[in-house]
Each structure stands twice: as C-alpha cells, then as structure tokens.
N, C-alpha and C positions, 0 to 999 in steps of 0.2 A: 424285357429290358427296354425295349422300345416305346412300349404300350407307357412304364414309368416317366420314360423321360419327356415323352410326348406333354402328361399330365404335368409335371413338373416347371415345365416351357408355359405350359399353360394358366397355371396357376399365377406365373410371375407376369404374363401378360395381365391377368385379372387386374393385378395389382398396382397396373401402371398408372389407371386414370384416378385409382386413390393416392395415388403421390404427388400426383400431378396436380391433384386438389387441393391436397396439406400444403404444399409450396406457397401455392397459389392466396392459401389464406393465411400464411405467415407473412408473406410481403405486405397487406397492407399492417397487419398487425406492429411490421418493424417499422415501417413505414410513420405510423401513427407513436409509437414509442421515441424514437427520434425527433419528430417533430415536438414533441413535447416536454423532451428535456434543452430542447434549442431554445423555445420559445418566450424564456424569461429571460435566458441568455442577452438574447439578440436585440430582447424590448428593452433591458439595461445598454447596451452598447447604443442603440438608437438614441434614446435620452442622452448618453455620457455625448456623444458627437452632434445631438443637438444643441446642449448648454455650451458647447466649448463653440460651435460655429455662428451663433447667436450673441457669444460672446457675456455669458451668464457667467462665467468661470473665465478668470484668466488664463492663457492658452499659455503662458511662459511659466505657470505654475503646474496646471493640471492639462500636458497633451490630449487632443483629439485621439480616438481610439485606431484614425487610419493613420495619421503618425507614430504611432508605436507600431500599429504593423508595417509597416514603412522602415521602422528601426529596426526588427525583426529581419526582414527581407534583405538590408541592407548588410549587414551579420552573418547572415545567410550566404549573400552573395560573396563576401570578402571569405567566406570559407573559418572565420575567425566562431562564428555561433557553433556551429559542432566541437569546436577543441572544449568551450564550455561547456555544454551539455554533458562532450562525453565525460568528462574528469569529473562531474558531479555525481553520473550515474554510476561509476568506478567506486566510487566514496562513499553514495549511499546502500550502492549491493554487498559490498563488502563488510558494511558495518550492519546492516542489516543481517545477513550471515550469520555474523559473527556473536551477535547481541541474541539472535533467533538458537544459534547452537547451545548457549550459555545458560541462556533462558530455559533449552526445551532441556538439560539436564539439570539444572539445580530445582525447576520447576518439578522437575517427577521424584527426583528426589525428595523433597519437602512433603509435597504431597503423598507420601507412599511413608513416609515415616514421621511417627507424632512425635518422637525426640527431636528428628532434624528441625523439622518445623520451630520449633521451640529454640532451637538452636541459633536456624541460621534467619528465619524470618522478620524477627523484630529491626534487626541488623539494615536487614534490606528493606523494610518499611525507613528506616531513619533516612537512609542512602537516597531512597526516591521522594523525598522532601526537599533536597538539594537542590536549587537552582542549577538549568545547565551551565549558563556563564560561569558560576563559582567554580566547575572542574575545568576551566581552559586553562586560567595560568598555572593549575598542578602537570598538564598535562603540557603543556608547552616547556615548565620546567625537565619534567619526566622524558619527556619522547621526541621534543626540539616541535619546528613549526611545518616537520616535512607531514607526509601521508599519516606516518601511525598515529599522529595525534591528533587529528581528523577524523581517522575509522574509527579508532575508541569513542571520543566522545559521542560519532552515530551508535556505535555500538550501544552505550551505554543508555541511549534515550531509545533505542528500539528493547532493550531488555525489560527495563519494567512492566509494559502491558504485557507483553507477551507470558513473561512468566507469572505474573495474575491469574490470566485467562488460564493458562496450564495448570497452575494450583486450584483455581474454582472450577476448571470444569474436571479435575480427578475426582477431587472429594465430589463434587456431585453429583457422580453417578450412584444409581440408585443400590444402593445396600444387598436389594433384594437378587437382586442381577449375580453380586458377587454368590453369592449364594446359589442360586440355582445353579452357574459354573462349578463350585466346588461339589453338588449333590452328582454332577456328572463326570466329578474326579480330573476337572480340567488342571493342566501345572499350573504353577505361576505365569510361566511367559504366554502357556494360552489363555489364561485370564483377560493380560493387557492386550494380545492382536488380538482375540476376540469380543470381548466384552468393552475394557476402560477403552482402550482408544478408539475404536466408531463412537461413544459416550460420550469421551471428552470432544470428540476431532472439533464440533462444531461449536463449541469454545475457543480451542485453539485459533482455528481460522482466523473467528474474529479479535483475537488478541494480536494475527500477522497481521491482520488489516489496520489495526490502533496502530500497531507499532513503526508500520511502514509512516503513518503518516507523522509519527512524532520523530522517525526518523528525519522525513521531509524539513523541519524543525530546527532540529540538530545541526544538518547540513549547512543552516543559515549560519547558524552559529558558528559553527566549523570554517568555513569560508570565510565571514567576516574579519576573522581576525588571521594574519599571513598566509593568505593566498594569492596567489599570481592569475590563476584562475579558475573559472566554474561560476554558476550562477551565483551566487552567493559573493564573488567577488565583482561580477558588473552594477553589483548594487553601492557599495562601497565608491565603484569607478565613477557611475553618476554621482552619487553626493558629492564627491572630490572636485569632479568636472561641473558642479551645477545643473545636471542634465537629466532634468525630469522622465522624459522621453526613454532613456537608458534606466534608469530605477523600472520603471511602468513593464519597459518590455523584461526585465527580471522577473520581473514580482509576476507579469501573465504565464512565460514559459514556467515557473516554479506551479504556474495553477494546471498548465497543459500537462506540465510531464507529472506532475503528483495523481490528476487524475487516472491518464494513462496506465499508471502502474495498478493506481488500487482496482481499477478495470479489469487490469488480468486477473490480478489474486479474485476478484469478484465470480470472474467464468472460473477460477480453479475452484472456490468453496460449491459455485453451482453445479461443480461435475462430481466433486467428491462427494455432497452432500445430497445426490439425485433418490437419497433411499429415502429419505427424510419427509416423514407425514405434517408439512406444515400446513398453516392458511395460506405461505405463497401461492406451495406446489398445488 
C-alpha cells in the first residue's frame, strides 16, 4: 500500500511542471485574444473623441465618448443606473424563458410530426413577418402597460429563431443515425437523449444565441412605449430632455450588457459542444 501510494504522490508530482507550462502558455495566448478584440474597439473610441475634441462633430449633438462615461458614472453614482439595468434584465430573462420554453416545445413538436408541421407552421411563418411594433397596441390593449405586456412581446421576438433552429436542427439529423438506434432496439425517448438531441443541440444553441439578441430588440421596443424604467426608457428620457449624452450612454450599456450575456451563452455552447469534431476545436 505504501509502495502504491508513494507512486501515485509521484506521478502527480511528474505532473506539476506540465501544468505549470499549459498555464503558462494560456496566458499569453488570452492575453493576445483580448487584445485583439479591444483593438478596433478602442481605435473607434479614439477617432469618436478625436473628431468631437477637434471639434469635427458638434459636441452638443454627438457627445465625446468620456462624456458619456462620465454619464454612466454619474448613474452609477446616484444609484439610479442599476434600478435600470436590473428591470431590464428582469424583462429580458423572463421573456427569454418564456419565448425559449414555447419555442423548445412547439419546435419538437412540428418537427417530430409531418401533420403538425403542416398544421401549425405556415401559421407561424405568417406570425414571424409581423412587425414587432404592430403587436404593442394588441398587447397593451390585452395585458395594460404593466410587466406582462413587456415579457410577452420579449417573449414573442425571442421565439421565432429559436424555434427555427429547433425545427432544422431535428429534421437534420441524419436519417441514418435514426436507423442504426432502432437496429439496437433503442425506444422512442432513447432515440431523442441519445441520438436527436446531441444532433440537434448545436442548432439549438445557436437559435438561444439569435434569439437572445433579438430579444435584446424587443426590449427596446417594450421599453419605449410606458415605461417608467430600464434602458430602453433612458433613451426615450434623453430624446424628451434633448440629452444626447443620455440616449449615447443607453444605446453603449444596451451594447455592454447584450454582449455580456451572449458571452455566457457562448462558454455554455463551448462546454456543451466540447465533443464536437470542428475546424474551431
């Protein structure tokens, strides 16, 4: 037992100065990955704050980029920018949710039966031609100007990709696949967790990723019209108040927190999809 663990101690010693390596060449690597998605960033903000300080642009129409962080900060400070943020991200998780639950079972539905399809698809192609504007005043009649007529209509602008992606990545999973399951006597429900859904999943992901951001969309929309707050209502607040500065730091936080999120979803498709024989991987 001894003689075991002795080896065992020793082995994970062996081990330590190859971790110590892989770290080691991960940091420049993130290193160089960041700086590179910075770097166009930051040559646009240098230009925008050069033309404005130069005086290429008028400053009363189009703020300097450290005036809006400035307006930021100032939001920040007064404690008043988080009660927006949060009630926006309230409004888009929820309709996200809810648009994504709708989606993931009408979407298997359809796709798993060639009556439904027939049925209920054309329906929902006509529906997703609609203009978002056109469904506020239904929905403000229907459900007044509090919350639920906000989530719905994120709802409803997060369900169309999503359930796309769900219907085109079932049907195209390969034929042959269903097939070799059934030659192994697999059920129905082992079918879908074994086969369709690792198939479809990398589909799907990217129908949450579409959907989030047309959610992002939605929100605007939602917001604009009888809100008290949320990003989508400081934008409204500068046009009212003439306050460029205020629209600008909207429209950046709608770009910080849009990115943020699809970020995550981006490490959750890269963890679920770590089996995946791509050109990325």
């Amino acid at each position: 037992m001894a003689v075991t663990h002795d080896t065992t101690a020793d082995r994970a010693l062996a081990e330590v100065p190859g971790r110590i390596k892989k770290e080691q060449r991960a940091l420049p690597s993130f290193l160089k990955t960041t700086g590179l998605a910075l770097l166009f960033p930051m040559l646009l903000l240098l230009i925008w704050e050069g033309t404005v300080r130069f005086e290429l642009v008028a400053g009363h129409l189009l703020p300097a980029p450290s005036e809006v962080v400035g307006t930021i900060g100032a939001m920040a400070a007064d404690g008043s920018l988080w009660g927006h943020i949060g009630i926006t991200l309230y409004r888009l998780l929820w309709g996200f949710f809810w648009g994504t639950l709708a989606a993931v079972i009408l979407g298997s539905i359809v796709a798993m039966s060639r009556n439904a399809e027939t049925m209920f698809d054309p329906l929902i192609q006509a529906f997703r031609a609609i203009p978002s504007l056109a469904w506020v005043p239904l929905f403000i009649l229907w459900l007044g100007i509090g919350e639920p007529s906000k989530v719905t209509l994120i709802a409803l602008g997060v369900f169309f990709p999503v359930y796309l992606n769900v219907v085109g990545g079932i049907q195209s999973v390969d034929r042959k696949l269903i097939e070799v399951g059934k030659a192994y006597s697999l059920s129905q429900f082992q079918l879908v967790r074994r086969i369709i859904l690792p198939a479809s999943l990398p589909s799907f992901i990217t129908g949450l990723r579409s959907g989030l951001g047309l959610g992002w969309m939605f929100v605007v929309a939602a917001e604009l019209l009888g809100a008290s707050q949320g990003l989508g209502y400081l934008l409204v607040l500068g046009q009212n108040t003439l306050a460029p500065n205020v629209i600008l730091a909207s429209i950046v936080l709608f770009a910080i927190m849009g990115k943020l999120t699809d970020y995550a979803l981006k490490k959750i498709q890269t963890r679920a999809l770590h089996w995946q024989d791509s050109l990325k991987t």
